[in-house]
C-alpha positions in Angstrom: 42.2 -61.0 9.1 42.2 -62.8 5.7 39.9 -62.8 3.5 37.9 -65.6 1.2 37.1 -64.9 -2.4 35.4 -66.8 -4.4 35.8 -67.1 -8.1 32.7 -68.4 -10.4 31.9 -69.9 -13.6 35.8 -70.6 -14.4 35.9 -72.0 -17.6 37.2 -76.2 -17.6 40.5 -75.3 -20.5 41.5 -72.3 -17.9 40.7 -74.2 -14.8 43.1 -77.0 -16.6 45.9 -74.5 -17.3 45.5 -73.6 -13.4 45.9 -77.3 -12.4 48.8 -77.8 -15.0 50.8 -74.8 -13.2 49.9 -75.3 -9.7 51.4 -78.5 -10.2 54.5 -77.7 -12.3 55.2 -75.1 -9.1 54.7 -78.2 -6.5 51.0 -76.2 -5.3 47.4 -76.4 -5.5 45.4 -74.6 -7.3 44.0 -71.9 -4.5 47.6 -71.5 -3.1 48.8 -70.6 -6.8 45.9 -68.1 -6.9 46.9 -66.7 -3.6 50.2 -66.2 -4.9 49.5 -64.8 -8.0 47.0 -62.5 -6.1 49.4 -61.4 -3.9 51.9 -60.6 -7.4 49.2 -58.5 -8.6 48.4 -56.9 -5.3 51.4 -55.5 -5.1 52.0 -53.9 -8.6 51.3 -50.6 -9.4 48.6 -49.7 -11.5 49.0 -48.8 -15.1 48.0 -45.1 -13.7 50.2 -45.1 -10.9 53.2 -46.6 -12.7 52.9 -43.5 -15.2 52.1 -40.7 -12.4 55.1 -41.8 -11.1 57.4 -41.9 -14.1 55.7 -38.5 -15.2 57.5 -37.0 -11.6 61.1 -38.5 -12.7 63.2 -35.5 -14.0 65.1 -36.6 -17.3 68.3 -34.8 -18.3 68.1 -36.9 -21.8 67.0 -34.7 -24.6 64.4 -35.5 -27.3 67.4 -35.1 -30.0 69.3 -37.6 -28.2 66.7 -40.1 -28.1 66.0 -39.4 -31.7 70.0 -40.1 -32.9 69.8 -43.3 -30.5 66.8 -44.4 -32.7 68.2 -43.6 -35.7 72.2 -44.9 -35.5 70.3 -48.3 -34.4 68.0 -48.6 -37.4 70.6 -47.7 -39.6 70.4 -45.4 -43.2 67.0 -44.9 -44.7 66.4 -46.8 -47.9 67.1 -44.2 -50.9 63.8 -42.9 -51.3 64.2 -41.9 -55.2 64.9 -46.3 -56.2 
């Protein structure tokens, strides 16, 4: 069964960026929280997302990211100039 939330003491500037999107998606302003609500529903948490990625075997070495890092920023400045 849905639900009703209710969201107080919204500020005017942010209630104005609300009503400036909701209307530059063709919505209003409660169906373009219900969809962003929705977005954010279904994203991981910042916990989950790294308990998750912590379980993922890599086969790329520490020395491999390390030479990827390196040949992309190019020679270190001559330290003794």
């Amino acid at each position: 069964m849905p639900k009703t939330i209710q969201i107080r003491d919204v500020d005017d500037d942010v209630y104005a960026a609300l009503q400036r999107r909701a209307a530059e998606a063709g919505l209003s302003v409660p169906d373009l929280l219900r969809r962003e609500a929705a977005r954010l529903a279904s994203r991981p948490t910042v916990e989950e997302w790294l308990a998750r990625t912590r379980r993922r075997p890599s086969t790329i070495e520490r020395s491999e990211i390390l030479a990827a890092l390196d040949e992309q920023r190019g020679p270190w400045p001559d330290a003794g100039r």
